[in-house]
C-alpha positions in Angstrom: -1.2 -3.0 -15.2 2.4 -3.7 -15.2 4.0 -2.0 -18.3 6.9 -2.8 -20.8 8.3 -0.7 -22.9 10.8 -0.7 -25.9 13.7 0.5 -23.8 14.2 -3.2 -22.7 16.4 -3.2 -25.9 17.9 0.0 -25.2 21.4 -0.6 -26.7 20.2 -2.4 -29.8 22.5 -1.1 -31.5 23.5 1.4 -29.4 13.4 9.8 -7.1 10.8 9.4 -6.4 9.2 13.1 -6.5 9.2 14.6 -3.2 5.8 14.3 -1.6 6.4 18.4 0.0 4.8 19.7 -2.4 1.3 18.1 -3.1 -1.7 18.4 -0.9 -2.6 16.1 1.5 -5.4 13.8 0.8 -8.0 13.4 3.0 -8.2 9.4 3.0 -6.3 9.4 6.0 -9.6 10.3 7.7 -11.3 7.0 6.7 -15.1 7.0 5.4 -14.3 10.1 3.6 -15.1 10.7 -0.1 -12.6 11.1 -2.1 -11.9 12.5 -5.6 -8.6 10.8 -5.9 -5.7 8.0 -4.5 -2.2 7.8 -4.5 -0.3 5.2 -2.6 0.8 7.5 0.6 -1.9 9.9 0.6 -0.4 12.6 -1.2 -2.4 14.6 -4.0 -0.8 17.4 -5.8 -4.5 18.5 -7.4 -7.6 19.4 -5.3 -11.0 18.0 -5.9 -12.3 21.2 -7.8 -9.3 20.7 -10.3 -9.8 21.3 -13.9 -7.2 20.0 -15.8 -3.5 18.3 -15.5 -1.1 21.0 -15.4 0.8 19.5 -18.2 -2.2 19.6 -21.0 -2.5 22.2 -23.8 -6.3 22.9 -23.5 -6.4 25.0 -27.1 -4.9 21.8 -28.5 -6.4 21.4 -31.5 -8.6 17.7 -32.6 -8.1 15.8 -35.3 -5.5 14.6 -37.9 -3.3 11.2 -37.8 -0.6 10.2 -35.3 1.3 7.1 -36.9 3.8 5.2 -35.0 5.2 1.6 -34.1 4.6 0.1 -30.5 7.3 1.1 -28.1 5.3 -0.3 -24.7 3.7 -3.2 -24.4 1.0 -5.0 -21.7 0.5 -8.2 -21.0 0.3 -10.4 -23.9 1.0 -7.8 -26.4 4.0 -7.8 -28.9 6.2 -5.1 -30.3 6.1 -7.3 -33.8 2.8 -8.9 -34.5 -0.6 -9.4 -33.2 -3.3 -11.8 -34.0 -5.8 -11.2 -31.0 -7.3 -8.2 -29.9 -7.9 -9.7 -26.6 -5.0 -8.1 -24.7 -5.7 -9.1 -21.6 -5.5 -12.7 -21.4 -2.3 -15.1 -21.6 -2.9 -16.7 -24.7 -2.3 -15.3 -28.5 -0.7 -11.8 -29.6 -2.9 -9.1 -28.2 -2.4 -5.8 -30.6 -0.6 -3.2 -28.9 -2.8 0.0 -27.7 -6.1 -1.5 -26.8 -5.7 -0.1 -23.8 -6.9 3.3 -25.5 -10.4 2.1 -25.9 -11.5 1.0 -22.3 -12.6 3.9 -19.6 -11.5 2.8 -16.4 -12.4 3.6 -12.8 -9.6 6.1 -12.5 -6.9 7.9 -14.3 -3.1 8.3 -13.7 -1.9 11.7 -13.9 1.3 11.9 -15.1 3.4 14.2 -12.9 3.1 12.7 -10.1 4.7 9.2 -9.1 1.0 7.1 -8.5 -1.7 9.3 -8.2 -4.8 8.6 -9.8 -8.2 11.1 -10.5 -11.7 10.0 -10.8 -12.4 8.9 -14.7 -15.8 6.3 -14.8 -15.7 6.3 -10.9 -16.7 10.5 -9.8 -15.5 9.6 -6.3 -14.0 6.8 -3.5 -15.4 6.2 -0.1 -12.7 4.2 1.8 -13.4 2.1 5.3 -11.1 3.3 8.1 -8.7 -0.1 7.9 -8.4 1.2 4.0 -9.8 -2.8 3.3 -13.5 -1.6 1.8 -13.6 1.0 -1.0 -17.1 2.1 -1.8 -16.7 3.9 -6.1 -19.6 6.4 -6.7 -19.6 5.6 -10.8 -20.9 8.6 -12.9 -24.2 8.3 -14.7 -23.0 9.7 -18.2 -20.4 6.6 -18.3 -21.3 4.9 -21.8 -19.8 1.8 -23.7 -19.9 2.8 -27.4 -22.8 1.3 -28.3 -24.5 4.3 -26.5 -25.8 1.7 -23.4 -24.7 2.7 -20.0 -21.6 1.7 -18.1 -22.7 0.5 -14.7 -21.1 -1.0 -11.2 -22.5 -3.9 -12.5 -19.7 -3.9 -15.7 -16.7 -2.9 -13.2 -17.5 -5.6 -10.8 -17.8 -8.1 -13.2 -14.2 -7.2 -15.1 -12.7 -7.1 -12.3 -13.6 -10.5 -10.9 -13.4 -12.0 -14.4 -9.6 -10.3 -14.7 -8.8 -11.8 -11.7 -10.4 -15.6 -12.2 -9.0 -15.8 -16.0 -6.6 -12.8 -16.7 -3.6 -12.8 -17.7 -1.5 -14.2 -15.2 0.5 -11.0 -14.3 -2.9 -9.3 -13.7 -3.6 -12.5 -11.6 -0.9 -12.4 -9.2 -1.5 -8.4 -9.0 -5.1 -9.4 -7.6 -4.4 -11.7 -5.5 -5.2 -9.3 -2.5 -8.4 -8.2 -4.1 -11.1 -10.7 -2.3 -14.0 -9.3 -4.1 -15.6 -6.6 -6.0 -19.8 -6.5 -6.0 -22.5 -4.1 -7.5 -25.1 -2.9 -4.7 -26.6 -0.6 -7.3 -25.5 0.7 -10.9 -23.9 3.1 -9.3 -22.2 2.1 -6.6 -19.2 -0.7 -6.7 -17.6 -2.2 -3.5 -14.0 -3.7 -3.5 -12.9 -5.1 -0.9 -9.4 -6.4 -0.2 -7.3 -8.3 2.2 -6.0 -7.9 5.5 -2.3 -6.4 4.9 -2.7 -6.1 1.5 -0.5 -4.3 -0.7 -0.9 -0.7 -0.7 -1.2 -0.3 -4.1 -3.6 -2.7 -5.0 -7.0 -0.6 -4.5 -5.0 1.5 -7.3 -4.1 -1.1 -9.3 -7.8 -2.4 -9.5 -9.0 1.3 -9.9 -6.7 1.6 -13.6 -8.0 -2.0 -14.8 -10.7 -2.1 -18.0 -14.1 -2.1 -17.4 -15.8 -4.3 -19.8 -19.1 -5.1 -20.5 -20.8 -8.2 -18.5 -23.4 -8.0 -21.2 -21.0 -8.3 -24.0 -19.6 -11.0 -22.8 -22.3 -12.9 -21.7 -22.6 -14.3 -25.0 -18.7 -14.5 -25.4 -16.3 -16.4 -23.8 -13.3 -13.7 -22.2 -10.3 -15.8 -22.0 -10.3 -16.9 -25.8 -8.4 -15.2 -28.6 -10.6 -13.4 -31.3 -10.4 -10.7 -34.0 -13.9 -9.8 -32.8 -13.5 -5.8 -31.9 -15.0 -5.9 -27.9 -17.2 -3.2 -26.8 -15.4 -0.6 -25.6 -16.0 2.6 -23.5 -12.8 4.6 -23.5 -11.6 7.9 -25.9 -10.7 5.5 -29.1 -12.6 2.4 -30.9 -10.8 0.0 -33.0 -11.2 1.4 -36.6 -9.2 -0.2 -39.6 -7.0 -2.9 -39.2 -4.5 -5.8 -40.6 -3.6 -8.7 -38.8 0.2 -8.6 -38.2 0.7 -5.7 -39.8 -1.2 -2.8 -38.4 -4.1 -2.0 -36.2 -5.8 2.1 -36.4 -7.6 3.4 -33.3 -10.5 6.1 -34.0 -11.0 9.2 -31.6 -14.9 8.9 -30.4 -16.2 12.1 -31.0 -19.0 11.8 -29.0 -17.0 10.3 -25.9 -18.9 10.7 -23.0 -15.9 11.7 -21.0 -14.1 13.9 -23.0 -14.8 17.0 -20.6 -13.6 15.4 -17.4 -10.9 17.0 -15.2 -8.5 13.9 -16.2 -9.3 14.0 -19.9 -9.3 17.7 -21.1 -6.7 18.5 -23.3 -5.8 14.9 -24.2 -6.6 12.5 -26.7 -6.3 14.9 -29.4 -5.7 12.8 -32.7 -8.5 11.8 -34.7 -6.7 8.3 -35.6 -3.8 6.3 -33.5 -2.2 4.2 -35.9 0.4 1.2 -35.0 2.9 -0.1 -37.7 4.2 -3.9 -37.1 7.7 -4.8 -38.3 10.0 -7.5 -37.9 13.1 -6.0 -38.2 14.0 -2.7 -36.6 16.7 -1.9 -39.3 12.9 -2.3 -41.7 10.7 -0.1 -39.2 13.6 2.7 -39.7 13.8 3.2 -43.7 9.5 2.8 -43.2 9.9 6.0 -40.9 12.4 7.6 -43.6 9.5 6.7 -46.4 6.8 8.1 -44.5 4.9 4.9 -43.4 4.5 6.3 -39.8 5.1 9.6 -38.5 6.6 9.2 -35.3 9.4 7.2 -33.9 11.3 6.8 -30.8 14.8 5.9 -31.5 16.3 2.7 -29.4 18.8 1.4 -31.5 21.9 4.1 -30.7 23.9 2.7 -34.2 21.3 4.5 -36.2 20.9 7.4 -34.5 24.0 7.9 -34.7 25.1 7.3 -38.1 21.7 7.4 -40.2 19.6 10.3 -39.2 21.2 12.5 -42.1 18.1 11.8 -44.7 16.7 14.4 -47.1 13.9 15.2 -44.8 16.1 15.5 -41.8 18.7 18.1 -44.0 15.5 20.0 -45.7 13.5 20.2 -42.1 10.4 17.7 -43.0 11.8 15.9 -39.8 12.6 16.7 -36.8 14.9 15.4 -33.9 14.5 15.9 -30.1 16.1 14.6 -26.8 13.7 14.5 -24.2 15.2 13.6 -20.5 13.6 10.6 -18.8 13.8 10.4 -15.1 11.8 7.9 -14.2 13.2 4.6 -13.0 14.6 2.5 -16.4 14.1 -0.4 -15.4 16.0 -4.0 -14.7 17.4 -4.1 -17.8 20.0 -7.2 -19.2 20.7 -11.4 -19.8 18.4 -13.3 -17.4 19.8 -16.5 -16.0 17.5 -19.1 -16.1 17.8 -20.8 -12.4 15.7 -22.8 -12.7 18.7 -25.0 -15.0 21.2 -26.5 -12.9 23.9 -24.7 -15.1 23.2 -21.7 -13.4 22.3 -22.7 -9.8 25.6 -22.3 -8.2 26.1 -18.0 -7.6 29.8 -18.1 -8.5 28.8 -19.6 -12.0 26.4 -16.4 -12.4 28.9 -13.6 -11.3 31.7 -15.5 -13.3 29.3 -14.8 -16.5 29.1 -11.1 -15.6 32.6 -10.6 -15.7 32.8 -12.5 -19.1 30.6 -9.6 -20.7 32.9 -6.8 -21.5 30.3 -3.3 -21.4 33.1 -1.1 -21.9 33.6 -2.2 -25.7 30.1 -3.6 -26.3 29.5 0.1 -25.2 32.0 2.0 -27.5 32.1 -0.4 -30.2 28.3 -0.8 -30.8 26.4 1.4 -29.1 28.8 4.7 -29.6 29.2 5.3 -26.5 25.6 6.1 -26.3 24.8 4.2 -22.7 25.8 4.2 -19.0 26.3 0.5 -17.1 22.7 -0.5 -15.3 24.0 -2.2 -12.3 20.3 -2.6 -10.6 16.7 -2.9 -11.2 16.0 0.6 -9.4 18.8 2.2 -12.2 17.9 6.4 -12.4 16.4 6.5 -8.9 17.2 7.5 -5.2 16.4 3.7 -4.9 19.4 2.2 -6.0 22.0 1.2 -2.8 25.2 2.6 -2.7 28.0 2.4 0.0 27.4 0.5 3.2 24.1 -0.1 4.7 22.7 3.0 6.1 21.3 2.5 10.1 17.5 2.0 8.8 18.6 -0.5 6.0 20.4 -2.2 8.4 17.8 -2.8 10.4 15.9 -4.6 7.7 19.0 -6.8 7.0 20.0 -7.9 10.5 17.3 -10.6 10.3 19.1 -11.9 7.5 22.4 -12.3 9.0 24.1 -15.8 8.0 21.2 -16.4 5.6 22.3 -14.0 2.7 25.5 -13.0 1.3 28.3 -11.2 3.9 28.7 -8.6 1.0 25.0 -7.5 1.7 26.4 -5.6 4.6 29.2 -4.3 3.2 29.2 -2.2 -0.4 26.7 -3.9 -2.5 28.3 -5.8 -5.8 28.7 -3.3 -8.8 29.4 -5.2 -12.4 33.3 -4.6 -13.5 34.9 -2.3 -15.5 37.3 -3.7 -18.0 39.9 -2.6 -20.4 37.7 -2.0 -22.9 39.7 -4.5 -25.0 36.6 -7.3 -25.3 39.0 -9.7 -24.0 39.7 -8.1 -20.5 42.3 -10.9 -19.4 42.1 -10.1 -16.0 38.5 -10.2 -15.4 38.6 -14.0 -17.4 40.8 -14.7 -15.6 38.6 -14.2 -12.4 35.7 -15.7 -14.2 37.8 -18.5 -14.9 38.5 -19.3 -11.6 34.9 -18.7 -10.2 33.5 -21.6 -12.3 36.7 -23.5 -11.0 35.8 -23.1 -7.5 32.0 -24.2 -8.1 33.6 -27.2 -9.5 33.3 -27.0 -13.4 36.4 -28.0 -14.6 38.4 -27.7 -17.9 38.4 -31.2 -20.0 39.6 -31.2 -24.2 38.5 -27.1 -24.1 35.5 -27.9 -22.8 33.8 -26.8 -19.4 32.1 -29.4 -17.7 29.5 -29.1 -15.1 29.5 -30.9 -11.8 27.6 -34.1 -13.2 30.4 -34.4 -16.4 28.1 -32.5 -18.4 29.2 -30.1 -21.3 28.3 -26.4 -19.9 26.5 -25.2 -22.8 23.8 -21.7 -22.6 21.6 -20.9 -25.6 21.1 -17.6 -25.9 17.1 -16.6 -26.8 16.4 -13.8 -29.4 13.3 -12.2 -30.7 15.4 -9.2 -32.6 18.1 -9.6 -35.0 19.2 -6.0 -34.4 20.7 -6.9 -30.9 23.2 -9.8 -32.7 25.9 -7.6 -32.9 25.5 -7.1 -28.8 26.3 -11.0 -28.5 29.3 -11.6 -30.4 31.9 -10.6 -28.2 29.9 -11.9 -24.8 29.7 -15.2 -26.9 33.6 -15.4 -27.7 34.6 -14.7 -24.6 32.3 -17.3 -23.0 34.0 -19.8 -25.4 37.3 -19.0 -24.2 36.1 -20.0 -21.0 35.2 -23.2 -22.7 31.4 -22.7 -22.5 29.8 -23.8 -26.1 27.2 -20.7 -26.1 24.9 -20.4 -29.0 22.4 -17.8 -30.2 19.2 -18.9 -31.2 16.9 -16.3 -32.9 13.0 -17.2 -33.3 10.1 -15.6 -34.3 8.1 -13.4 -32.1 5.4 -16.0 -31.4 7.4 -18.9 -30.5 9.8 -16.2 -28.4 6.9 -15.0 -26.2 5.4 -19.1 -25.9 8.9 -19.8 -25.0 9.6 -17.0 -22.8 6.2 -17.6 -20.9 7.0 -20.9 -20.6 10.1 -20.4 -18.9 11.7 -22.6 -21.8 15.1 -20.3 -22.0 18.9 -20.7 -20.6 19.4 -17.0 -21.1 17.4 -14.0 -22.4 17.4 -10.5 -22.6 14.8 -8.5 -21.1 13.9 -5.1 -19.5 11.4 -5.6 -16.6 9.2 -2.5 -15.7 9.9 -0.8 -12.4 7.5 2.1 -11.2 8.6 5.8 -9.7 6.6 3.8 -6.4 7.4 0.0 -6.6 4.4 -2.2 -5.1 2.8 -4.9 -5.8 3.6 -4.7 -9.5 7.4 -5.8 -8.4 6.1 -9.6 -7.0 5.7 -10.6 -10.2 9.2 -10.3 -11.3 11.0 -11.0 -8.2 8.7 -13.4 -6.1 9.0 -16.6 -5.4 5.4 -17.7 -6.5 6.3 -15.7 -10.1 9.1 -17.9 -10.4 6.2 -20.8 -10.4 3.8 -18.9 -12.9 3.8 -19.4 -16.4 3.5 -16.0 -17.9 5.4 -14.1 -15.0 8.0 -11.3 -15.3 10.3 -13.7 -12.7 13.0 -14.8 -15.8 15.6 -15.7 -13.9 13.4 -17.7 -11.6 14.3 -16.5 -8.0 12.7 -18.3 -5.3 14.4 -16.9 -2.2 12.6 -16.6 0.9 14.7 -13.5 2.1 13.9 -11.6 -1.0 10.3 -12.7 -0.3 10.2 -11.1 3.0 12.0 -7.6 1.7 9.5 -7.8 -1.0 6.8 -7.9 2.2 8.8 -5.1 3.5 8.7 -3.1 1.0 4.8 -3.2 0.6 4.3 -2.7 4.0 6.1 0.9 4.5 3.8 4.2 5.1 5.7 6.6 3.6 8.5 7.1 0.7 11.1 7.7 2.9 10.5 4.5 4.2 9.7 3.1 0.7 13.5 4.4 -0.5 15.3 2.3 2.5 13.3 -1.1 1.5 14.0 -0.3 -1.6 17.5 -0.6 -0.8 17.9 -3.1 1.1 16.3 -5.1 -1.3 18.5 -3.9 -4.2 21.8 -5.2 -1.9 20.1 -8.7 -1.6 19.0 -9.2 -5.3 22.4 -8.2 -6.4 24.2 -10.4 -4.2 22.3 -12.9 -6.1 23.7 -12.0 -9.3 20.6 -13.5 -11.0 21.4 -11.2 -14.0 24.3 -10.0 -16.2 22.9 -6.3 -16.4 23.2 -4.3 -19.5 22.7 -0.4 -20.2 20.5 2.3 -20.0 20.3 6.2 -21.3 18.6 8.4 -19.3 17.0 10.2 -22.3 13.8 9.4 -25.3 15.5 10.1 -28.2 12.6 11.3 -30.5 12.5 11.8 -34.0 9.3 12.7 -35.8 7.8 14.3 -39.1 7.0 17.8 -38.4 3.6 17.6 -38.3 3.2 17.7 -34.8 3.7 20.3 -31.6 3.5 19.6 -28.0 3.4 21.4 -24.6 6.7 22.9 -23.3 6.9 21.0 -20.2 5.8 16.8 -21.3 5.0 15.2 -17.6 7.9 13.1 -15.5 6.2 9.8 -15.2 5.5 7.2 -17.6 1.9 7.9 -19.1 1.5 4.1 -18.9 -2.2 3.5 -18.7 -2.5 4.8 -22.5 1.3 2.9 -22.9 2.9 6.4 -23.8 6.3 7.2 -22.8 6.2 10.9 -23.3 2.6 11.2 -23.8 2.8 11.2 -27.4 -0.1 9.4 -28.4 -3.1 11.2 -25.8 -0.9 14.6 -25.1 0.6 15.6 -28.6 -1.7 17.1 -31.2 -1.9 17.0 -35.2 -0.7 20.6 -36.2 -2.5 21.4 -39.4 -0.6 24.2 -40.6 2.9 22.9 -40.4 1.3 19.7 -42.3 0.2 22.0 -45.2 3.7 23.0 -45.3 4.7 19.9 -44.9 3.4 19.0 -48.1 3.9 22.4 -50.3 8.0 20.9 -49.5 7.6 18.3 -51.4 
């Protein structure tokens, strides 16, 4: 389920792992069973395995881990919820559902895709990999103590796909079916050249119960807590404000290889605010206990509180090196300001990094300049011999520059008025025919070129003001509208935007999880991660390409070649990114030495804080004897 996460506002105020070294896994075979997936074959543990390498098995249970959403899936918010559906388009699902649905398998986090038997104790997969036979375990219970059958996992799964939220939608669209031909024993069978990923994809969804909702209708909006079957049930909670998560004690899969040592709190708790400049002095006052810090300003200037003199907190820097994402100011195609390609680069070079960089974010943050940004992914220099080969196709049908070095963002002066690169913007919108009349650029058809800017956060103002002045210079009248969170996601989802700022999820093994952002049918989905709206048939075909590869070396050149294509495109004016989790957190906590490469996203956990971490009872007496 395709994840977002907080870094998409990185500067607010501020390889893929070799495959040498895991064991093969024996799917290649065909009919065989199997105790896990990944996308090429490639398992680093065996079936007999007893624990993730990365898990503190001593870790201790119980206590409180307090925090504010820093992922998000679907139709969840960072600032609100009114739902606890999560899964559907409409409302504000709460963040962290997520934690109280088992699914068929579970990711393990140091390794790029791979996933290990959680409901499901084993796969059985047809030799053309289109017919995967799950062996579900007989202990599997939803919380009311009945029993989680094939019968539940087929039915979610056929119900995500007929009234999910779109984004799971489109990710199923290779799925053809999923049937029960006993309680323990589901069958999923998907299309011919269908995305590799897909059978994992399906394999991490929820299983929900077909009974429950036979009496409920799934694609509404309720406060009604849903039957659940995973580690946590929904315990106490305040609409808008916060929402608790309880630790089942009892959980009937608490000793499995792919859950030992994790989920150690008694209670996850998620604090909503508005403001992030408000969620910071509620960390300083104790409201929450944990916080990832994404607006560089205050860590920078206002971690220097009591508690952070006296001990009570402490900081850490954790390196990230998973891919961060296409980060920046989506342009909204689907407006005729911003159809014409010269009118798009000419608004990169109007946004000065260089001082937004120093002068906001102290100098916290390194230029983005593609959606594969911190990986071996990202196309550099001319096109190698096997890129080209994709490309040649191509020839006369994209860009000349996507044969040559691809397009990097400029550098200025650092001044926030680099002359030279206005006056290069200047005379890019000249050449696409918008002309200067009374100070004012007009369009083509005589119309004033105005953009409004869409906001969700006031933090990130300060990030606008110089992009904005200099855009006026050029004679655009751009605006900045800020809006609630509600009417930003209905408006967002709706594709109701001239530009907006957003970072779009990219995995460690891009698949099918990457159509919805850059495909042409996202661009015609409400709901869909495709912002900017591209609907380019070559980019539809590399995104073919690049779902169709058998192994990551091939993965890394399609990755590539696709990079060169999108940024000739210049659908985006890309922002920042750090290639670090900048954690601060009350020292009541303690967790293992080594925290795992990848993204724990099934449980939305960047560093696996909220399933990996564990409540540290003695350093919370002390904790409070400081006071």
């Amino acid at each position: 389920m395709a994840l977002l996460t907080r870094r998409h506002a990185l500067g607010l105020g501020i390889g893929a792992l070799s495959a040498s070294r895991f064991r093969p896994a024996a799917a290649d075979n065909g009919d065989s069973e199997m105790h896990g997936m990944s996308v090429f074959g490639d398992l680093k543990y065996p079936a007999d395995f007893h624990h993730f390498d990365y898990v503190n098995l001593a870790a201790p249970k119980g206590g409180l881990f307090s925090t504010i959403p820093t992922s998000r899936l679907n139709n969840q918010s960072f600032y609100t919820f009114n739902s606890l559906n999560a899964f559907i388009l409409k409302g504000e699902g709460a963040c962290g559902m997520e934690l109280t649905f088992a699914t068929l398998m579970a990711r393990a986090g140091d390794e790029p895709d791979a996933v290990y038997g959680q409901v499901a104790k084993s796969v059985q997969i047809s030799p053309d990999k289109l017919t995967y036979r799950f062996t579900l375990r007989p202990e599997a219970r939803f919380h009311d103590g009945s029993r989680l059958t094939a019968h539940d996992a087929a039915f979610s799964i056929s119900i995500l796909k007929e009234k999910g939220h779109p984004l799971v939608v489109t990710q199923l669209r290779d799925m053809v079916k999923a049937e029960a031909r006993d309680d323990a024993t589901l069958v999923v069978t998907f299309a011919e050249k269908r995305a590799r990923d897909v059978p994992l994809y399906v394999a991490t969804l929820p299983i929900f119960s077909k009974a429950y909702y036979a009496t409920r209708a799934f694609d509404e909006t309720t406060l009604d807590t849903p039957l659940g079957s995973g580690p946590y049930r929904v315990g106490r909670f305040e609409a808008n404000r916060y929402i608790e998560f309880d630790r089942v004690k009892d959980w009937w899969g608490a000793d499995l290889p792919v859950s030992r040592g994790l989920f150690n709190f008694d209670t996850v708790r998620l604090e909503f605010y508005r403001d992030r400049d408000v969620a910071f002095e509620g960390f300083t006052g104790k409201n929450y206990l944990y916080r990832e810090e994404f607006t560089a300003r205050i860590w920078a200037t206002r971690y220097d509180f009591p508690a952070i003199k006296d001990g009570r907190v402490k900081r850490e820097v954790v390196p990230d090196q998973a891919p961060a994402g296409a980060q920046g100011w989506f342009m909204n195609t689907r407006r005729k300001q911003f159809k014409d390609p010269r009118v798009r680069e000419a608004l990169i070079y109007a946004f000065d990094f260089e001082w937004t960089n120093k002068t906001v974010m102290y100098s916290a943050y390194a230029r983005t300049i593609s959606p594969f940004q911190n990986s071996d992914m990202v196309a550099s220099g001319p096109p190698s011999p096997e890129e080209l080969k994709l490309l040649e196709p191509f020839r006369g049908k994209v860009p000349d520059e996507v044969f040559g070095e691809p397009f990097v963002p400029p550098v200025s002066d650092g001044s926030g008025q680099d002359r030279a690169l206005l006056r290069k913007a200047s005379q890019l919108l000249t050449d696409a025919g918008l002309v200067v009349k009374d100070r004012k650029r007009l369009l083509p058809d005589g119309d004033v070129f105005t953009i409004e800017f869409l906001l969700d956060e006031p933090s990130f103002q300060p990030h606008h003001a110089a992009f904005l002045k200099n855009l006026g210079t050029l004679g655009i009248e751009a605006t900045l509208r800020l809006v609630d969170a509600v009417q930003y996601r209905a408006r967002v989802e709706d594709f109701d935007f001239d530009m907006t700022t957003e970072r779009l999820p990219i995995s460690a093994t891009p698949g099918d999880s990457i159509r919805p952002t850059f495909s042409a049918q996202a661009a015609a989905t409400k709901g869909s991660y495709n912002l900017a709206g591209i609907a380019d048939p070559v980019i539809d075909a590399l995104l073919e390409k690049i779902l169709a590869v058998d192994t990551r070396a091939e993965l890394t050149v399609a990755c590539r070649a696709f990079d060169r294509v999108f940024r000739a495109g210049r659908y985006w004016v890309p922002h920042w990114y750090r290639a670090t989790h900048p954690l601060a957190y009350w020292d009541v906590f303690d967790h293992p030495k080594t925290l795992p490469r990848y993204q724990m996203e099934s449980y939305s956990s960047s560093v696996g804080e909220r399933i990996l971490w564990w409540y540290d009872a003695n350093k919370a007496a002390k904790l409070e004897q400081a006071k």
